[in-house]
C-alpha positions in Angstrom: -12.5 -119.7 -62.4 -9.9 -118.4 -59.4 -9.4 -115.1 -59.5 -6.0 -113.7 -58.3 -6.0 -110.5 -57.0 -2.2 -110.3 -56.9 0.4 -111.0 -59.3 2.6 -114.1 -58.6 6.1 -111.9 -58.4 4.7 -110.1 -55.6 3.6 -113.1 -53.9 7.1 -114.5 -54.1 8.4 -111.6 -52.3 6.1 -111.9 -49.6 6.7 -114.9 -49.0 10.7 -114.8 -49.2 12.3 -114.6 -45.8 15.0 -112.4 -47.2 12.6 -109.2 -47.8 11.0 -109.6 -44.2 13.7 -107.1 -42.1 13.0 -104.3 -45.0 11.0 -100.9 -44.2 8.1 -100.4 -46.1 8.6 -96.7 -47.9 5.2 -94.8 -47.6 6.2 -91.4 -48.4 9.6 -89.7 -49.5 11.4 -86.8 -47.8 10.4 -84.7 -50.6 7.2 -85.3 -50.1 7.4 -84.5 -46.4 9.1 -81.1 -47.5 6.5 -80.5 -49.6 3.7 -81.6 -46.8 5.4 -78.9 -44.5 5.2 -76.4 -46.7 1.6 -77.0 -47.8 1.1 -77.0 -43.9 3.0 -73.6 -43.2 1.1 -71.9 -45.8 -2.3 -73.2 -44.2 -1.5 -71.8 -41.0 -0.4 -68.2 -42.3 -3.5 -68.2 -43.9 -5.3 -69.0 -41.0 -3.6 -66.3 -38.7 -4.3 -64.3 -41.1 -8.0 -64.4 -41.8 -8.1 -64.3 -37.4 -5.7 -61.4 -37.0 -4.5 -60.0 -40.6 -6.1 -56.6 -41.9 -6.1 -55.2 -45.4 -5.0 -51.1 -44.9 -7.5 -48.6 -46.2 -7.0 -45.3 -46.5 -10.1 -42.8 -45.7 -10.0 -38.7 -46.4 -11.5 -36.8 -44.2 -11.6 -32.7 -43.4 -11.0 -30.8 -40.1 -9.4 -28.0 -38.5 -6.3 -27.0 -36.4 -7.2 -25.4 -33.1 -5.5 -24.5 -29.9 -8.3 -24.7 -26.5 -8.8 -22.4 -25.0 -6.9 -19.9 -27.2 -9.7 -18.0 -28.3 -11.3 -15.5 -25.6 -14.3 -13.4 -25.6 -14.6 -10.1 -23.6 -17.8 -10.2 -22.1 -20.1 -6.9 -20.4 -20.2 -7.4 -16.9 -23.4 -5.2 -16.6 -26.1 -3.5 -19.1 -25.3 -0.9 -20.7 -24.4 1.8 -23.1 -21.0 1.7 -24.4 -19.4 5.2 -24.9 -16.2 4.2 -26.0 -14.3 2.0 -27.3 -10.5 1.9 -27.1 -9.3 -1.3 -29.3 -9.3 -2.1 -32.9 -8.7 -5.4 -34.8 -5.5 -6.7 -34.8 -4.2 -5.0 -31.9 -2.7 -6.2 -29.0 -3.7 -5.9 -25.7 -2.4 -6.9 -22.4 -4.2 -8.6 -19.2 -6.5 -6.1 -17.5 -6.3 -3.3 -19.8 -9.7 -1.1 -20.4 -11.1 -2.2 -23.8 -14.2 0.0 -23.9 -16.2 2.2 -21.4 -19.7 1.9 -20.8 -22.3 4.7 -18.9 -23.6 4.2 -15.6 -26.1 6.7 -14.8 -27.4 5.8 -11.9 -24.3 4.9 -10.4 -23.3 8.1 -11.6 -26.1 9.9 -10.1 -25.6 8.2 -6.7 -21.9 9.7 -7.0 -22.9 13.2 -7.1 -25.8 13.0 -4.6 -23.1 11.2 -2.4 -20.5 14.6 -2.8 -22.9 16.9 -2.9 -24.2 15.7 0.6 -20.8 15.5 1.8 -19.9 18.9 0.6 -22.7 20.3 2.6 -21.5 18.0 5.1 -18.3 19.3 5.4 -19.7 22.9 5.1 -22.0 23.1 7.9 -19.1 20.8 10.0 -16.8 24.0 9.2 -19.8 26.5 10.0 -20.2 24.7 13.3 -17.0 24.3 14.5 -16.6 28.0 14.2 -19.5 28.3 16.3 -18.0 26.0 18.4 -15.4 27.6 18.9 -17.4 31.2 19.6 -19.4 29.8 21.5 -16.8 28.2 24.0 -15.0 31.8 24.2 -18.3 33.7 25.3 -18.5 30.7 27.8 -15.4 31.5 29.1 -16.0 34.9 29.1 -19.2 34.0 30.9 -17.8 31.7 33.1 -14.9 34.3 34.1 -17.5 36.9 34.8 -19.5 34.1 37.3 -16.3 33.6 39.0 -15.5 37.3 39.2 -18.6 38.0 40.7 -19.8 34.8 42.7 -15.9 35.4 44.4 -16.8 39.0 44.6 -20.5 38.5 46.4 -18.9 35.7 48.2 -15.7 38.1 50.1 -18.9 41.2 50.3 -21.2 38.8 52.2 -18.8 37.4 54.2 -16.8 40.9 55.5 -20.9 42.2 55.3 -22.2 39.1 57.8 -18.9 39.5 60.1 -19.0 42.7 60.4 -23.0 42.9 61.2 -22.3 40.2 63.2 -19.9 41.7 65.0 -21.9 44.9 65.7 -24.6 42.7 66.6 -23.1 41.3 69.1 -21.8 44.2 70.7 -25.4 46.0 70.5 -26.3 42.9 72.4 -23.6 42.7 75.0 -24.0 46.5 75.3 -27.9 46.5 76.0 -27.7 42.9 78.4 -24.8 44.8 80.6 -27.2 48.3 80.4 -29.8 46.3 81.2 -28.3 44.7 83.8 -27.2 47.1 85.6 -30.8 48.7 85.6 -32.2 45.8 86.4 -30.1 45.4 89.6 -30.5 48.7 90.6 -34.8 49.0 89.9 -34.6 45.5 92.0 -32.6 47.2 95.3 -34.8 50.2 94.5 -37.8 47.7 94.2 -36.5 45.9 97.7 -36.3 49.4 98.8 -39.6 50.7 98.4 -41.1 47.1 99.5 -39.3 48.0 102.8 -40.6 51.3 103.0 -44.1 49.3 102.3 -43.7 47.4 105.0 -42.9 50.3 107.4 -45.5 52.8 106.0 -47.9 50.0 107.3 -46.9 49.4 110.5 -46.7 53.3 111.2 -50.3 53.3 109.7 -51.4 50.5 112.1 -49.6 52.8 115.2 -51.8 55.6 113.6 -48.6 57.8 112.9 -49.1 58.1 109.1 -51.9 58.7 106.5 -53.3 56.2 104.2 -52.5 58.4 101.6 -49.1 57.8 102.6 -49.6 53.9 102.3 -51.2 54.3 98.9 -48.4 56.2 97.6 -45.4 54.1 99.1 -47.3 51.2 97.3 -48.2 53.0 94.2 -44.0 53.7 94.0 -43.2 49.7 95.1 -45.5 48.7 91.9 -44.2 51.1 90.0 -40.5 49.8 90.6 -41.8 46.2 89.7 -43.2 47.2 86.3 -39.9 48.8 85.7 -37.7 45.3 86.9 -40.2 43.3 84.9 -39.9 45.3 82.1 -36.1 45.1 81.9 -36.8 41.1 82.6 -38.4 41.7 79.1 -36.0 43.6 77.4 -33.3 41.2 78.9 -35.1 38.1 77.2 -36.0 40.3 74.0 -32.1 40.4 73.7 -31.9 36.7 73.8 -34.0 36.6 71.0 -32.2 39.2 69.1 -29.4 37.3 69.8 -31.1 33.6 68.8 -31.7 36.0 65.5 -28.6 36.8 64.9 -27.2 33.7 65.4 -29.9 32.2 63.0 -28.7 35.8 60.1 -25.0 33.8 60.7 -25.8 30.1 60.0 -28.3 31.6 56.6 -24.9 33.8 55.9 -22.9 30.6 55.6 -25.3 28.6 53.6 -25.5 31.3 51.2 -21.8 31.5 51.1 -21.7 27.7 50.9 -23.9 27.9 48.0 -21.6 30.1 46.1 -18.8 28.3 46.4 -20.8 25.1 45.6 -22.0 27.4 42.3 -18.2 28.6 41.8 -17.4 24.5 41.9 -19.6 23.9 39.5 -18.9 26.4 36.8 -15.9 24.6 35.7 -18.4 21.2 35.4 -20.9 23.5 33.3 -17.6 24.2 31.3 -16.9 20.5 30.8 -20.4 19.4 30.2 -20.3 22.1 27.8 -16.9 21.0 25.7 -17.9 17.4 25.8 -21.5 18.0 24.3 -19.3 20.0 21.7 -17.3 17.6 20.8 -20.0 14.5 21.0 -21.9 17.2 18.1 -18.1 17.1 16.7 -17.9 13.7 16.6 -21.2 12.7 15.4 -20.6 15.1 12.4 -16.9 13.4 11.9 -18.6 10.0 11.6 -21.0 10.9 9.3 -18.7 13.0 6.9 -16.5 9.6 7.3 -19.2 6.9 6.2 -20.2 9.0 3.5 -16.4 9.4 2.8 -16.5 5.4 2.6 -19.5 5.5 0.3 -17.9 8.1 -2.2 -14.8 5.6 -2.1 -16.8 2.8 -2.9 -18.9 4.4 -5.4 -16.0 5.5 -7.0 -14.2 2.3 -7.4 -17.9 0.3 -8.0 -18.2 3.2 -10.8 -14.5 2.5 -12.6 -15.1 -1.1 -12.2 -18.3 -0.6 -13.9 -18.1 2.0 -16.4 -14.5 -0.2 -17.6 -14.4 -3.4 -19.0 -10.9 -4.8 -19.3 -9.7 -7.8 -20.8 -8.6 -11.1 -18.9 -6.2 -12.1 -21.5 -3.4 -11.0 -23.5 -3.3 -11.1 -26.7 -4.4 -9.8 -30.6 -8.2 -8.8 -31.0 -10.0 -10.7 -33.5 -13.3 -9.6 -33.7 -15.0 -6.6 -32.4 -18.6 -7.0 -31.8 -19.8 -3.5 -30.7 -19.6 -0.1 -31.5 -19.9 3.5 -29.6 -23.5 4.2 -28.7 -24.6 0.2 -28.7 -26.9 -1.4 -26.0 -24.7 -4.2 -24.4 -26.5 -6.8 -21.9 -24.3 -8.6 -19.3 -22.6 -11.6 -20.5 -23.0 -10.2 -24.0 -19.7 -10.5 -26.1 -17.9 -7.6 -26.9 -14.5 -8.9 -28.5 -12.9 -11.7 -29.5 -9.3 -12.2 -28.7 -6.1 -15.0 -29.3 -4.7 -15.5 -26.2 -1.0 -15.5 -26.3 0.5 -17.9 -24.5 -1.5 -21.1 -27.2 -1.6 -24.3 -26.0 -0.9 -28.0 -28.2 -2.6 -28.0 -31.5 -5.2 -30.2 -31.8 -7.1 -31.2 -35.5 -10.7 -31.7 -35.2 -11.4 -33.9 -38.3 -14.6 -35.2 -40.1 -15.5 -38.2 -42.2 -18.4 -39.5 -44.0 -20.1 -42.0 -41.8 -19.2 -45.3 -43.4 -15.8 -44.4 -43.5 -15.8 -42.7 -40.0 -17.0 -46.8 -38.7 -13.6 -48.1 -40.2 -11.6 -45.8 -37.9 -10.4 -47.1 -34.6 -8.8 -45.5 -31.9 -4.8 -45.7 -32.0 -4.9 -45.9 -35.9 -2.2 -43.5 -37.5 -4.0 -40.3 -39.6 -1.5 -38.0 -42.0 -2.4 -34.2 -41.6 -2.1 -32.4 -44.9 -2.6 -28.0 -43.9 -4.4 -26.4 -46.3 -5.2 -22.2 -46.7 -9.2 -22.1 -46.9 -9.9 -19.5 -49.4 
């Protein structure tokens, strides 16, 4: 039996020539309109699943806060607080004292520090007017030197010329006395060695005695002794007059000394000021350190003994009291700083929720009063 798979009307148009230049319709605009569509919708929800996100909304709690708006007054040292000059809620401006503290052993330091210097300056003011007596007995002293060293000096000098001077005419006195006998006892001397002479010859003729010889000879030595002995004086007198000569020169050394003593007063004088005022000075620098150590005491002690705020603004929170122990660093106060900068929240979530949040994503800020 022959099956036939298609109908024989169908066949017939196959076969026709007439139906061969006709498209064959596979699917209708509509249907493409619909295919688009279909499409579209596919690839929406494609970019979707890649890129799409379903908004959640997540509650969280935090806090508004300006940084750095809240200070702290801190101790700079140790110790005891005596006073305290703030309260809560009052306003203070930058570097104004807040509270005082003790220092005693800066404070002991201090008074050690004047006391010295008082007794310093009290036995500077003692010894200045000792100074000052002392340099007016020296002058007095030194006056008196003068006075007298000028004094010995015009004595030993008018004393030395004038025995000088009477020296010297004992001496030319005696040498032209002298001379004189001398040249007398040495004609009488030539003389009576004459006579000698002749006594002897008469003695040889037998005219004259021996005695007569003897006593002619006896008178010649006699006049030589005498010529001699004025040789004697006459060279004594040139030793008197060496002597005086020598008296002179140990006049004018001693008068050179005085004047080299009244040249040197005035240097004693000097020597004497200066040590003064060395002593002066030595005292002046030492009042002065100390001076500088008082001053920084002083200034260590007010830094010390004050502690002033770094900020200004309203006080928060006091944390000490009078009488309290404070330990550097320790806080003291708490202040709000004035000049505040941006807010900023600092919010918290539960962790699961906190893991949805990204960075960029928008957050609503609802302020609330905490009871």
């Amino acid at each position: 039996m022959k099956i036939e798979l298609f109908n024989q009307e169908a066949l017939q148009k196959m076969q026709s020539p007439d139906d061969l230049d006709q498209l064959l319709v596979v699917v209708t605009p509509k249907s493409w309109l619909l295919i688009l569509t279909v499409a579209g919708l596919s690839l929406a929800a494609l970019a979707w699943s890649v890129f799409g996100r379903i908004p959640i909304t997540v509650d969280g709690y935090g806090v508004l806060i300006s940084p750095g708006n809240v200070k702290g007054v801190q101790a700079k040292v140790s110790a005891q607080v005596t006073q305290v000059l703030i309260r809560v809620g009052q306003h203070v401006e930058q570097n104004q004292v807040v509270a005082e503290v003790s220092q005693p052993a800066l404070q002991q330091q201090l008074e050690q520090a004047e006391d010295k210097l008082n007794e310093l300056r009290a036995f500077d003011k003692t010894a200045r007017r000792l100074d000052i007596e002392r340099l007016e007995l020296e002058d007095q002293a030194l006056q008196k030197q003068i006075d007298f060293i000028n004094k010995e000096i015009e004595r030993s000098r008018g004393l030395a010329e004038k025995t000088d001077k009477e020296a010297r005419t004992s001496i030319d006195k005696q040498s032209r006395n002298l001379q004189r006998a001398e040249k007398l006892l040495s004609e009488l001397r030539d003389s009576l060695t004459n006579r000698v002479k002749t006594i002897r010859q008469l003695r040889a003729d037998g005219l004259t005695s021996e005695d007569s010889v003897l006593s002619a000879r006896s008178a010649e030595m006699e006049s030589q002794l005498k010529v001699a002995n004025i040789e004697v004086q006459l060279q004594d007198l040139v030793l008197l007059d060496i002597r005086r000569e020598q008296t002179e020169l140990q006049t004018q050394s001693r008068l050179a000394d005085l004047q080299l003593q009244l040249l040197q007063l005035p240097i004693k004088k000097m020597q004497i000021e200066t040590q003064i005022m060395q002593s002066q000075q030595t005292r002046k620098s030492e009042i002065d350190e100390l001076d500088d150590r008082i001053a920084g005491l002083k200034l260590r002690l007010q830094d010390e003994s004050e502690i002033r705020s770094l900020y200004s603004g309203r006080i928060l929170e006091l944390a000490v009291s009078p009488g309290q122990m404070v330990h550097q660093g320790m806080r003291l106060a708490t202040i709000a700083e004035d000049q505040a900068e941006e807010l900023k929240n600092i919010a918290y979530f539960k962790i699961r929720d906190g893991k949805r949040i990204r960075k960029g994503d928008r957050i609503l800020v609802t302020p609330t009063n905490i009871e």
